[in-house]
C-alpha positions in Angstrom: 153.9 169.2 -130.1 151.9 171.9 -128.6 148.8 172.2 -127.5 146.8 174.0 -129.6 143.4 173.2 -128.8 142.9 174.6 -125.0 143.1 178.6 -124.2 146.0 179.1 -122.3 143.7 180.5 -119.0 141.8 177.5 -119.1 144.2 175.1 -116.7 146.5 177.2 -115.7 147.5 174.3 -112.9 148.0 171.9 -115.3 150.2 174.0 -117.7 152.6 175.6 -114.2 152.8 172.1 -113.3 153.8 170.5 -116.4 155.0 173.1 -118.2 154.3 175.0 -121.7 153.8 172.2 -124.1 152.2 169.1 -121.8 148.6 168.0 -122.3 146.4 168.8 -119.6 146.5 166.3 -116.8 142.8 164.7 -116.4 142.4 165.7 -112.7 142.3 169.1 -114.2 139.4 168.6 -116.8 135.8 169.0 -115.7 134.0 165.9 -114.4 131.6 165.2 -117.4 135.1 165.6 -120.1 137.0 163.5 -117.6 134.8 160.9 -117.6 133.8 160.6 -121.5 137.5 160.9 -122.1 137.7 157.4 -119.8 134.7 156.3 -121.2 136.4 156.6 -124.6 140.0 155.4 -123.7 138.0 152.3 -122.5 135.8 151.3 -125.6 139.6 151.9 -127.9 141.4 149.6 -125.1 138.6 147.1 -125.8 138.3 147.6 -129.8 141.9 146.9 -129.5 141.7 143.7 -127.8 139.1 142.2 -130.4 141.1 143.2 -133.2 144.6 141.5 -131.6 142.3 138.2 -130.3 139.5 137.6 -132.2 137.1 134.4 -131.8 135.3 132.7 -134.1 132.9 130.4 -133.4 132.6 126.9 -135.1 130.3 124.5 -134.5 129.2 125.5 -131.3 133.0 125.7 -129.8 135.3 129.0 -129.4 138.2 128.7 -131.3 140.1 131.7 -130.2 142.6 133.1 -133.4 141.5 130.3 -135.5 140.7 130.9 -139.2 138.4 128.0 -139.0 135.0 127.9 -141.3 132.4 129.4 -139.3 129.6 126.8 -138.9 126.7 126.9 -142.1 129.0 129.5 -144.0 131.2 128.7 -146.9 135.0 129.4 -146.4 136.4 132.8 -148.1 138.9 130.9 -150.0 136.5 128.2 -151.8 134.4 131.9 -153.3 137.7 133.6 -154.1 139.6 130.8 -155.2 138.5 130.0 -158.9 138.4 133.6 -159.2 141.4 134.9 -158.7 142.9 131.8 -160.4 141.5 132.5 -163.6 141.9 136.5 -163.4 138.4 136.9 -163.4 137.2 135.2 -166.2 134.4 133.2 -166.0 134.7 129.3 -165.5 133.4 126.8 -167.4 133.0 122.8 -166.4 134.0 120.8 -170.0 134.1 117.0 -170.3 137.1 115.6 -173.0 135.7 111.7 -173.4 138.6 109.9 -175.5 136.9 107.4 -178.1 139.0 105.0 -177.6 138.0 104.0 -173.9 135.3 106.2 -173.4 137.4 107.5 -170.5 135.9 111.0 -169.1 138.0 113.7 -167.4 135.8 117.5 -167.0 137.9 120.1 -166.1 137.2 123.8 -165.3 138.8 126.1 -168.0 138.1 130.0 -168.9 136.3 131.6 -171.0 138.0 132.7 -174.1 140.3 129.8 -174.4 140.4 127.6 -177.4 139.7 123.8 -176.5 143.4 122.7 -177.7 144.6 125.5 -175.0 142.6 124.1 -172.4 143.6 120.6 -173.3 147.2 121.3 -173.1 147.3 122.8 -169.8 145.4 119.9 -167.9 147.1 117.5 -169.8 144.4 116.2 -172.3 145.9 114.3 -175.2 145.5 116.8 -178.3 148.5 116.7 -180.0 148.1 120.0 -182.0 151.0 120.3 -184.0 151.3 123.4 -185.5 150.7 125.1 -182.4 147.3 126.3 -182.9 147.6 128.2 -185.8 145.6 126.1 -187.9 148.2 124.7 -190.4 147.2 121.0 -189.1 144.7 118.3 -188.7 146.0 116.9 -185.4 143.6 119.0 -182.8 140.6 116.9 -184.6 138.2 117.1 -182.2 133.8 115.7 -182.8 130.9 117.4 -180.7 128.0 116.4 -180.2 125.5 117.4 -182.7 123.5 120.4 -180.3 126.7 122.1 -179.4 127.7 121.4 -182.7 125.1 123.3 -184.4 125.5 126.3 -181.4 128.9 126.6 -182.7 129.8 129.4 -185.7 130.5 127.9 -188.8 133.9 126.5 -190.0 135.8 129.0 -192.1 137.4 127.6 -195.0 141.2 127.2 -193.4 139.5 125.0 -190.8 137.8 123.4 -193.6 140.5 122.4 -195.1 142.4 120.8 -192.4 139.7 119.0 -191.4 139.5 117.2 -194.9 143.2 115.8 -193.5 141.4 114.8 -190.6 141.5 110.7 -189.5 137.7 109.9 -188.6 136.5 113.1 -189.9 132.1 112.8 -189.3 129.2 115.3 -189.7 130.3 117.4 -186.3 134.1 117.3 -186.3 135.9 120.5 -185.7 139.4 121.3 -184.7 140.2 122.3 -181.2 142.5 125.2 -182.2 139.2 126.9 -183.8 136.8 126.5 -181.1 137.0 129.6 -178.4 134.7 128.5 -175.4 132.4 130.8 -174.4 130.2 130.9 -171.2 126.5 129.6 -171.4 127.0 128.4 -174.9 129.6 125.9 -173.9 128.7 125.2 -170.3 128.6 121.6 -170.0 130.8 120.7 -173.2 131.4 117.1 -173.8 134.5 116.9 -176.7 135.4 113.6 -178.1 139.1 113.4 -178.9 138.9 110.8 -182.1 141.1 107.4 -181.3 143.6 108.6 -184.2 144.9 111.7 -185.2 146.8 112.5 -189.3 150.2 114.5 -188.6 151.5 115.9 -191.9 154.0 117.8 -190.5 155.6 115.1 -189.3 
């Protein structure tokens, strides 16, 4: 393209040299543009260089292109991580304890969840036979009696299912009613009772 930005009398070698449309050669420029236009060219050329080579340094040594942690800082992927994996939600640490054996296993699950949804995708054995929609006694579940009594009352379908209940006690709810919320139920510890009642077979 042209060049728009110098008045056509103002290097006239330059442009009878090089013709119409070439840049101005620098030879032609006065000595302070000249040399802030090398001055400039030389600060990109070494921005450039950083960008295509960086070093980091980790624990005391240059590691040049690595991706290594950078000594005392936490690596970007253990902040980003549970974030992005649970869409943004906030995390909460619950413990399922099974009666039975008094086995422990705390997860992380997200707020919002029901407890029979977060026991079915790490694997927690709560049957939940009617798939959640509270047409079943098998997602029987007993808290302990503070998170109990944070807990919103039973409505009366839960009520009813939990009459079906085996082991039904004082703090029994069903898992498919319980929506975890964070604060409240930071901490959780759910008991999953040694049996569970299937009526629908």
């Amino acid at each position: 393209s042209s060049w728009p930005f110098w008045p056509s009398t103002s290097f006239p070698a330059a442009r009878l040299a090089s013709g119409p449309r070439a840049r101005p050669r620098a030879d032609s420029l006065p000595a302070a543009m000249s040399a802030a236009l090398r001055s400039a060219s030389a600060a990109g050329a070494a921005i450039c260089r950083r960008v295509a080579a960086p070093s980091l340094v980790v624990q005391g040594a240059v590691a040049r292109g690595s991706s290594a942690r950078v000594a005392g800082r936490p690596s970007p992927a253990a902040t980003w991580r549970p974030w992005a994996a649970h869409h943004g939600r906030p995390c909460i640490t619950v413990t399922f304890v099974k009666a039975e054996t008094g086995g422990e296993t705390s997860i992380t699950a997200k707020a919002g969840q029901t407890v029979l949804e977060v026991a079915h995708e790490h694997d927690i054995d709560i049957e939940g036979a009617c798939g959640g929609e509270c047409a079943c006694s098998t997602c029987h579940i007993i808290l302990e009696q503070e998170a109990y009594d944070g807990m919103p009352e039973a409505d009366d379908d839960e009520a009813d299912m939990l009459d079906l209940a085996a082991g039904v006690c004082d703090t029994s709810r069903l898992g498919c009613c319980i929506k975890l919320q964070k604060g409240r139920d930071e901490g959780l510890r759910i008991t999953i009772p040694a049996a569970a009642t299937n009526l629908l077979g």
